[in-house]
C-alpha positions in Angstrom: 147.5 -118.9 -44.2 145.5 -120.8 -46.9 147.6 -123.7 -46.4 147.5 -123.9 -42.7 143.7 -123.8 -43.2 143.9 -126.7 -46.2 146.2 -129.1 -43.7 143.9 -128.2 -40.5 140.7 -129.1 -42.8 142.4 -132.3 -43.8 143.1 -133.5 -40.3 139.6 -132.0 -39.3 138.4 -134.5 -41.7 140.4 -137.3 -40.8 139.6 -136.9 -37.5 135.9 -136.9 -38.2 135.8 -139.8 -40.0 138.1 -141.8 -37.5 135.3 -140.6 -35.3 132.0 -141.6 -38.0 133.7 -144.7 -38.4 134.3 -145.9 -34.7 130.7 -144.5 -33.5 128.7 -146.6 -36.6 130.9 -149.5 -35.9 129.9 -149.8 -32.4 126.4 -148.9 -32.8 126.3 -151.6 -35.9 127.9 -154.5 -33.4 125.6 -154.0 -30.7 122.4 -153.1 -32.8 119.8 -155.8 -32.8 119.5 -155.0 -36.9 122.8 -155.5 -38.6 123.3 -154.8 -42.2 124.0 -157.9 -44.1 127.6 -157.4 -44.2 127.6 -157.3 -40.2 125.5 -160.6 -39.8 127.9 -162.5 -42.2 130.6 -161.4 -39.5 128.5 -162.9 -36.9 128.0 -159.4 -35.6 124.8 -159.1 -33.6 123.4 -158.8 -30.0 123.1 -162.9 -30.2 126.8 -162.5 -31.0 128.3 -160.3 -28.6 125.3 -162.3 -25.9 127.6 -165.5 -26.9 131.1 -163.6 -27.2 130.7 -162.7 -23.8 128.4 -165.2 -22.1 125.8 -162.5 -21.1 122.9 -164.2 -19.1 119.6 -163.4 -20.4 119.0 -160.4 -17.4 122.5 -159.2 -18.5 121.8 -159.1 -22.2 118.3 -157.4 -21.7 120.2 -154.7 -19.4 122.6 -154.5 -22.6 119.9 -153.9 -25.1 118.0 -151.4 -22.8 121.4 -149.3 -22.4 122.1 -149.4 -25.8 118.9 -148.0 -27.0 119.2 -145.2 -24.9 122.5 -144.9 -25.9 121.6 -144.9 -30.0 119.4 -141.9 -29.3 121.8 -140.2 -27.6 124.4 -140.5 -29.8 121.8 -140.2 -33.2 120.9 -136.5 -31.8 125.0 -135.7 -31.6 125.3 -137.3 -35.3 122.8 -135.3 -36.4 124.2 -131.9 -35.1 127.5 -132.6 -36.1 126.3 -133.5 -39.6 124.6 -129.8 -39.9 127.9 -128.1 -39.0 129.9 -130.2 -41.3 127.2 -128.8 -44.1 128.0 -125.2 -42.7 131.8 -125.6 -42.9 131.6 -126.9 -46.3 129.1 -124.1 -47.0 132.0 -121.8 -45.2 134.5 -123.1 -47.3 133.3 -123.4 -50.9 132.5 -119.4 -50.4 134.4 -117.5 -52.5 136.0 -116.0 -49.5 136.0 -117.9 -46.6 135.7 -116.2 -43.3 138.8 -118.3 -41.6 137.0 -117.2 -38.0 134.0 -118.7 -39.1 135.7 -121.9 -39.7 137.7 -121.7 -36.9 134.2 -121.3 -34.5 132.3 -124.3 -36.4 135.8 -126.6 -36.2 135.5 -125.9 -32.2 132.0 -126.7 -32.6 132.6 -130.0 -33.9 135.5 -130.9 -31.9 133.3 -130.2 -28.9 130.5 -132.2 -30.2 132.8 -135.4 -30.9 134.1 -134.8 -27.3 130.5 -135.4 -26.1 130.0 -138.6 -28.4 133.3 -139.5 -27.3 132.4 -138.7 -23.2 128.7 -140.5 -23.9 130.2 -143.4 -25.9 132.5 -144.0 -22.4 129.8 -143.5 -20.3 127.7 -146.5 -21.7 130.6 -148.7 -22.6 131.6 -148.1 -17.9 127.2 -148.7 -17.4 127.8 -151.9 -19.7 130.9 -152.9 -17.9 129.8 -152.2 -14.4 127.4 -155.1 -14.5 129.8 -157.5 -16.1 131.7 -160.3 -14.2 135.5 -159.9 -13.8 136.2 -162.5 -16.9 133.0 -160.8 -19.2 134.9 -157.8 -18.4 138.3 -158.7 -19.7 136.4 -159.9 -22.2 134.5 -157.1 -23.5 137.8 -154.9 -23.4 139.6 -157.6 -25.5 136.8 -157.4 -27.8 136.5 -154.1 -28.4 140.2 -154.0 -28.6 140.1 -156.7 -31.3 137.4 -154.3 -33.1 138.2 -150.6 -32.7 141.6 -150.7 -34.8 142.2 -148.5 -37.4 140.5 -149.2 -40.6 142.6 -151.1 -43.0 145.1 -152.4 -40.1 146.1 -155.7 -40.2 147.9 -157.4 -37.2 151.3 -157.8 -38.7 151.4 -154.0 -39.1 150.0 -153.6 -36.3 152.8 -155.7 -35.0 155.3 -154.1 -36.8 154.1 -150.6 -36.1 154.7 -151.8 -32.1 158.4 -152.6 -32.9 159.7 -149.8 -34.4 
């Protein structure tokens, strides 16, 4: 039992910070304030204006949308954050209560399914007043973007062949 709980944590947690990383990445490409890192990639609304050839009307329906959409997401990050405090609070007892666990790792699947349901929701708004070429476009570039961490395109490559 203990070590279906240890491999269930472990994929909770990989899962989760698949999740973390995917959410901060696109918040962080579409943010108006990058961290340095990001503006040395070229990663900024004047970036992803350019990348996709947003007209000024286009890009100030962008920013608007993704405001709204930071807030959103900010209050899920933050309730998801507290539960991950009380499963490791669960956890480091000296008897953890395996249907307590259970409850908050439903809790925080649930919540990444709304991040996951929100973050679609904005990226269709965004695309639904795109042309048919920025469209294309912003798909390829989030493609391009939301690999796995680490993934370079020959194993990518690779991975696809065998």
């Amino acid at each position: 039992m203990k070590k279906k709980l240890v491999i269930l944590f472990i994929v909770l947690l990989i899962v989760i910070n698949i999740s973390a990383l995917l959410t901060i990445s696109y918040h962080r490409w579409f943010s108006g304030k990058c961290p340095p890192i990001m503006k040395k990639a070229g990663m900024s609304m004047n970036f992803i204006q350019k990348e996709l050839d947003l007209s000024d009307g286009q890009a100030d329906k962008f920013k608007v949308m993704h405001k709204n959409f930071q807030q959103e997401a900010k209050a899920i990050l933050d309730s998801l954050d507290n539960k991950r405090k009380d499963f490791f609070s669960e956890l480091s007892c000296e008897e953890p209560d395996s249907e307590s666990l259970n409850k908050l790792i439903e809790e925080m699947s649930d919540m990444q399914k709304s991040l996951k349901e929100k973050t679609l929701a904005n990226l269709l708004k965004v695309r639904s007043f795109l042309t048919p070429q920025q469209q294309r476009d912003f798909i390829s570039f989030f493609n391009k973007r939301m690999k796995p961490m680490g993934m370079t395109p020959n194993q990518e490559h690779n991975k696809q062949i065998n």
